[in-house]
C-alpha positions in Angstrom: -28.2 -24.2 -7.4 -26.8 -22.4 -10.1 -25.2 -19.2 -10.4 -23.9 -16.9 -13.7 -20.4 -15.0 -12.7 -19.4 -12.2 -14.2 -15.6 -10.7 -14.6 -14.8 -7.5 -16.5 -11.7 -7.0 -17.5 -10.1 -4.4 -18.7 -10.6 -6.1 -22.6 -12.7 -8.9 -21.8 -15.6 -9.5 -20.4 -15.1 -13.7 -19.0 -18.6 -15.4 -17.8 -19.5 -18.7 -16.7 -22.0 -21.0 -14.9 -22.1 -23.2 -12.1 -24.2 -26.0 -11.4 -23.1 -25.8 -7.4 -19.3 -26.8 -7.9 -19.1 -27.8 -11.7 -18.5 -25.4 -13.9 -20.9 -25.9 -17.2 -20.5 -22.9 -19.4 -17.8 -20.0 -19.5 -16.7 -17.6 -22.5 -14.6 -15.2 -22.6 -16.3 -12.4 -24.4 -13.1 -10.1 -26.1 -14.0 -6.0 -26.8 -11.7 -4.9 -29.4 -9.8 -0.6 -28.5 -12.1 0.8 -31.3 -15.4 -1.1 -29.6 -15.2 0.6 -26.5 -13.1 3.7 -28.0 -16.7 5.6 -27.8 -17.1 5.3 -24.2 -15.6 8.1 -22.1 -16.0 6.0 -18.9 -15.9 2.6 -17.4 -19.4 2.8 -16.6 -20.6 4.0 -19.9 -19.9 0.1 -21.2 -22.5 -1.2 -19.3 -24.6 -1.5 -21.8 -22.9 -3.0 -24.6 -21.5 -5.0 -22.1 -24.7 -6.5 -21.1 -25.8 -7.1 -25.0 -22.7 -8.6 -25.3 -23.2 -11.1 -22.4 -26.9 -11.7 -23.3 -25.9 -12.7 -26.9 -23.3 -15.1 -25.6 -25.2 -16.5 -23.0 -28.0 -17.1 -26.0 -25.4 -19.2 -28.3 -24.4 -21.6 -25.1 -28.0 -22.5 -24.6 -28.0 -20.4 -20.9 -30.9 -19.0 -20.1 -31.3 -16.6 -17.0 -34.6 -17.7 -15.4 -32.7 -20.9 -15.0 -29.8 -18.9 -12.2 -30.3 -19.0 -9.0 -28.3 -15.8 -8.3 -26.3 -13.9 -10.8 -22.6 -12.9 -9.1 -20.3 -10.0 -10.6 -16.4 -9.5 -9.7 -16.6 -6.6 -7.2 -14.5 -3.2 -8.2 -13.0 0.1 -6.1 -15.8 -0.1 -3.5 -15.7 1.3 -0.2 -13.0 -0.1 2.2 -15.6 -3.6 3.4 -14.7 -6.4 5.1 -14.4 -9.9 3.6 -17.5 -11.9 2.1 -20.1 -11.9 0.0 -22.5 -8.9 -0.6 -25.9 -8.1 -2.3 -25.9 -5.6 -4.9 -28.1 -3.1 -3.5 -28.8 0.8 -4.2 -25.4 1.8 -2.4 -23.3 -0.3 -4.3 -24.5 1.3 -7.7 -24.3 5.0 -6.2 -20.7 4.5 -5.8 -20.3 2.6 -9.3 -21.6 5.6 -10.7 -19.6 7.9 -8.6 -16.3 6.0 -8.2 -14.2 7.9 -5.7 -11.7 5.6 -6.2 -11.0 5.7 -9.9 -12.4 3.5 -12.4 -11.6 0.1 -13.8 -13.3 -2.5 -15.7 -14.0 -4.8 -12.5 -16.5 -1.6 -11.1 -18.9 -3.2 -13.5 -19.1 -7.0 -12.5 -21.9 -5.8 -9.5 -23.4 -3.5 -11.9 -24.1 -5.7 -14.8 -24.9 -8.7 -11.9 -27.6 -6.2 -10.7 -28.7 -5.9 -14.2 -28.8 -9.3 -15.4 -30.4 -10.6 -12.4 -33.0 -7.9 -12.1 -34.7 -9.2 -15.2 -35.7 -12.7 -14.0 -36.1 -11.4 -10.4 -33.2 -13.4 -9.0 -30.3 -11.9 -6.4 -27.1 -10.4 -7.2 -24.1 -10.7 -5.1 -20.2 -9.6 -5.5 -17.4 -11.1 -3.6 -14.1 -9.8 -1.8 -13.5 -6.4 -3.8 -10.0 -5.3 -4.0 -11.2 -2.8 -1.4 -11.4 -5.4 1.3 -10.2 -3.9 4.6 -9.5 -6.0 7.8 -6.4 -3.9 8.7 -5.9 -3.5 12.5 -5.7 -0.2 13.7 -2.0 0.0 14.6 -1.7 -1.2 10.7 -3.4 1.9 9.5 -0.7 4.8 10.8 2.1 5.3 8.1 4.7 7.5 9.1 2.7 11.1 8.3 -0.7 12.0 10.1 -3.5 12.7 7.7 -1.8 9.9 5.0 -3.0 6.4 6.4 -2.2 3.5 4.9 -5.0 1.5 3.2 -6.2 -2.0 2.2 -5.9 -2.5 -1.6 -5.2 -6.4 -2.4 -6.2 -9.3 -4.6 -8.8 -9.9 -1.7 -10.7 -12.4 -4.2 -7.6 -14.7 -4.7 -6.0 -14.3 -1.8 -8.8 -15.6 0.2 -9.6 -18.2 -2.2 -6.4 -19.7 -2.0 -5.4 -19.4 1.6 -8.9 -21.5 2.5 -7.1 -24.1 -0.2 -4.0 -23.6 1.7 -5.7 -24.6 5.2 -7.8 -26.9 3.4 -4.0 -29.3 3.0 -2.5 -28.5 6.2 -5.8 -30.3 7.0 -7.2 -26.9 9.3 -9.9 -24.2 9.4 -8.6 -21.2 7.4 -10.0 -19.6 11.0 -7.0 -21.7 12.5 -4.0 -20.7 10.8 -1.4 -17.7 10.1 -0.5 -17.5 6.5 1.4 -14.9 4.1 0.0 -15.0 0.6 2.2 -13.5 -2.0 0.0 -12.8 -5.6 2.2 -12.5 -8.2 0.1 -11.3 -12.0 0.2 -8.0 -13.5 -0.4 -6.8 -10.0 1.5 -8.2 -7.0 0.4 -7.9 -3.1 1.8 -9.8 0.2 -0.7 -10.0 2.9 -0.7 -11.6 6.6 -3.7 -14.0 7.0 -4.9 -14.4 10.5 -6.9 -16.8 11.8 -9.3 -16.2 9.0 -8.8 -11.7 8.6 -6.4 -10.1 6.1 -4.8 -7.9 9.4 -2.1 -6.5 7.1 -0.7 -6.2 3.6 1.1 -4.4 1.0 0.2 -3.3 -2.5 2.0 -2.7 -5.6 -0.6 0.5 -6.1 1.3 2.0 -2.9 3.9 0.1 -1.5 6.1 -2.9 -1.0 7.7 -4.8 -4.1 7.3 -3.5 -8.2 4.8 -5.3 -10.1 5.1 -5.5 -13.8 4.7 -2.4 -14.5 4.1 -0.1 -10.9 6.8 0.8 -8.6 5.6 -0.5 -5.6 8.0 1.2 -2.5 9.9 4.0 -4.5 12.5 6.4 -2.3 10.7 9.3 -1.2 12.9 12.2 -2.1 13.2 10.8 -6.0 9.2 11.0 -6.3 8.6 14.3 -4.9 12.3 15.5 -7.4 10.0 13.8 -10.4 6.9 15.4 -9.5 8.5 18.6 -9.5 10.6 18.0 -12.8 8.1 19.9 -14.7 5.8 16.7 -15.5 2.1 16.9 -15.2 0.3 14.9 -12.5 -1.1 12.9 -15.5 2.3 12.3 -16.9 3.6 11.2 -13.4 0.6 9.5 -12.4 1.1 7.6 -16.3 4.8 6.8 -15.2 4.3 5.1 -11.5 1.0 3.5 -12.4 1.8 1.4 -16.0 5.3 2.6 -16.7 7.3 1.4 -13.4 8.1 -1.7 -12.0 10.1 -4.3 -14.7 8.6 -2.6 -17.3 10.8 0.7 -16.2 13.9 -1.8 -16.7 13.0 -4.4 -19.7 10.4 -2.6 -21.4 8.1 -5.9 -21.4 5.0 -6.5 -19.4 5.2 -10.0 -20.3 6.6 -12.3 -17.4 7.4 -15.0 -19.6 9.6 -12.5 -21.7 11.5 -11.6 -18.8 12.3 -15.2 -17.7 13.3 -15.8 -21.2 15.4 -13.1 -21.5 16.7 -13.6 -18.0 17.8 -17.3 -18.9 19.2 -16.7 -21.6 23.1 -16.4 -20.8 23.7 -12.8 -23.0 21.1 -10.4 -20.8 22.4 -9.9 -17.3 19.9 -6.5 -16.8 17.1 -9.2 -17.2 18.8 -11.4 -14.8 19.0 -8.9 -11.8 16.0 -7.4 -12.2 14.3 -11.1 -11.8 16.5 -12.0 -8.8 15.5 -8.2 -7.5 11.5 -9.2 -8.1 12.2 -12.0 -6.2 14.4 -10.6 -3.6 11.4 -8.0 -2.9 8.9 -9.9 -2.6 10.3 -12.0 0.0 11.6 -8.8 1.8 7.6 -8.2 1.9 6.7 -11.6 3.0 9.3 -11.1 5.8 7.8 -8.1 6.8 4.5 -9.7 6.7 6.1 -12.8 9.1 7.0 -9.8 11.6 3.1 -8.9 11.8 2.0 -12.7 12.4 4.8 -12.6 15.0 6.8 -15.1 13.4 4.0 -17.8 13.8 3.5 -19.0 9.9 1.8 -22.0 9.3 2.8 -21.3 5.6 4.0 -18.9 2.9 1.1 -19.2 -0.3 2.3 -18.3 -3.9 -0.6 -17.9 -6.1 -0.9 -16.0 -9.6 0.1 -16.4 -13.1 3.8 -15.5 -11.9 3.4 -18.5 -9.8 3.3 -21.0 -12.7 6.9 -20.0 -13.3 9.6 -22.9 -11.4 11.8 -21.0 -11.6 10.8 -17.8 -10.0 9.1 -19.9 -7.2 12.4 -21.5 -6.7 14.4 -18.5 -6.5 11.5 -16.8 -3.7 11.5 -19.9 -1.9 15.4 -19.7 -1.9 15.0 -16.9 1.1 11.4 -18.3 2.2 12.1 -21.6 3.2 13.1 -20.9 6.8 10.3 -18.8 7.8 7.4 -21.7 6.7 6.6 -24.5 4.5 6.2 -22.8 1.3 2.5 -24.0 -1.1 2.4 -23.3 -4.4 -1.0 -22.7 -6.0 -0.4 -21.3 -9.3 -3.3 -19.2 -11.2 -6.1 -17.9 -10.2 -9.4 -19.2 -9.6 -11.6 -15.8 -10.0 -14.4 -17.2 -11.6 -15.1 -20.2 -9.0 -13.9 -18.3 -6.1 -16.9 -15.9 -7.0 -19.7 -18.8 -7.2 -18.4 -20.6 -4.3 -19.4 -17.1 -2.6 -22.6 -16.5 -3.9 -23.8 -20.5 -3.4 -22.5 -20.0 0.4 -25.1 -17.7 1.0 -27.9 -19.5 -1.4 -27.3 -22.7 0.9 -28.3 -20.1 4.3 -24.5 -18.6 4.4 -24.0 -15.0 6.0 -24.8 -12.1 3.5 -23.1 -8.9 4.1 -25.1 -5.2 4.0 -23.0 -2.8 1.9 -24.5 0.0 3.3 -23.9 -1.1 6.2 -19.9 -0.7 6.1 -19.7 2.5 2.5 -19.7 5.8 4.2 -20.9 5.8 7.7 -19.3 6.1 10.8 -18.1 1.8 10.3 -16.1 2.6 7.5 -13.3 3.8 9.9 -14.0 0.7 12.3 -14.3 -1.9 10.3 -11.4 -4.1 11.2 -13.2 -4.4 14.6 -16.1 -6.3 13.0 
């Protein structure tokens, strides 16, 4: 079986092809500001996009009637729960109507539809960010009317923690596990016995990310919002101007470990013993959820490939659970291995199902 991924980032556009587990093509197709300056939405791309692909696709020698299933990176969806969806008339309506925002990963099921719609073959996204297998007593926050919700690095996450199980030689079904994703974006999340039951998010809560807050002190947000900034210029300042950023003015990890190494910038220092220090604060809280039975803590992202930083985490992780370290991220085969589950007679989940109705406030249940 072979399958054609798609990933849209917010610059990029990366594809590839699998012949069942070996990867035999990829590219990663760049999109220049002034390219997609014309284009007043995310979705508005679509079709350059798609000529974009098709054209690459054509210089690797890839044709589509050859796919078995074509398989996008899913975007802000509804809240679902885990696995592997087909693209269906739902799933466009809220492309094109994205209550959630926009980003660049909205389009991986759109252009998957597209593609695959022209040879007559399936198309299937993965484990959105908007995954949601939170328990019920997760959901209450502290005010009625502002619940918490389930925004993670679902696609990762799960990949790695069935990699995780896979070498303490168990089911992923079968074991507790915290996964910390550490990229641009970080988020902690308790795995059990095979559901995401709880987790935090650096677009709400728990530790800064490169460049969001994460948990900021109440009173201080609702002093900025009232400082006589707009809601774009605050909503500018927590969601790409906070986190490390706010203190080192760098997005690049690899700067700030630099920098923080160097012996002459003690700011950079703290700040990466403070990134550290809150993760694992998260992680702990995470350990509290799972009742204090981990099988193991799981750092994956490009943070991850960083010694040093996994050193100074597992410094305060260490006697909570054997600490694996899977650095990276495998989008790209995570997203195939999804999509050839249900070619080889896996279960295939029914957006409509779960976007909207009366499930969408019980999902956790199924």
């Amino acid at each position: 079986m072979k399958v054609l991924v798609i990933n849209p980032g917010a610059t990029s556009t990366k594809i590839a092809v699998f012949d069942e587990d070996k990867r035999v093509f990829d590219a990663a197709i760049s999109h220049s500001a002034a390219e997609l300056a014309p284009f007043e939405h995310i979705v508005d791309q679509a079709d350059f996009r798609r000529n974009s692909i098709t054209e690459e696709l054509k210089k690797g020698g890839i044709r589509l009637r050859d796919m078995d299933a074509v398989c996008g990176r899913g975007g802000l969806l509804h809240h679902i729960p885990s696995g592997t969806y087909r693209v269906d008339d739902a799933v466009i309506h809220d492309i094109l109507h994205p209550f959630y925002g926009e980003h660049a990963a909205n389009l991986g099921p759109y252009l998957a539809r597209e593609l695959a719609d022209t040879v007559g073959i399936p198309a299937f996204f993965v484990d959105p960010v908007s995954v949601d297998e939170l328990t019920d007593v997760a959901r209450v926050s502290g005010f009625k009317g502002m619940e918490r919700e389930s925004f993670f690095h679902a696609l990762n996450q799960k990949s790695v923690a069935r990699r995780a199980a896979a070498e303490l030689n168990r089911a992923y079904e079968d074991v507790n596990l915290i996964v910390i994703h550490m990229g641009g974006g970080v988020s902690v999340a308790a795995h059990c016995q095979g559901r995401v039951i709880d987790n935090f998010n650096v677009k709400d809560e728990g530790s800064m990310g490169m460049d969001r807050g994460g948990s900021l002190p109440v009173n201080a947000v609702v002093k900025l919002c009232y400082s006589g900034k707009t809601f774009e210029q605050v909503r500018k300042m927590l969601g790409s101007e906070a986190g490390v950023y706010s203190y080192l003015g760098t997005k690049d990890f690899r700067e700030v470990e630099q920098r923080a190494f160097s012996g002459t910038d003690s700011e950079a220092r703290l700040i990466f013993r403070a990134f550290a220090y809150q993760l694992a604060k998260d992680a702990g809280a995470m350990a509290a959820v799972l009742k204090f039975k981990v099988d193991a803590v799981v750092l994956t992202g490009g943070i991850a490939c960083s010694e040093r930083f996994c050193d100074e985490l597992t410094q305060y992780l260490r006697g909570l659970a054997p600490v694996i370290r899977i650095p990276g991220e495998e989008e790209m085969r995570s997203l195939a291995e999804g999509a050839l589950r249900v070619l080889h007679g896996g279960p295939c989940r029914i957006y409509e199902d779960y976007a909207g109705g009366k499930n969408a406030h019980n999902i956790a249940h199924h």
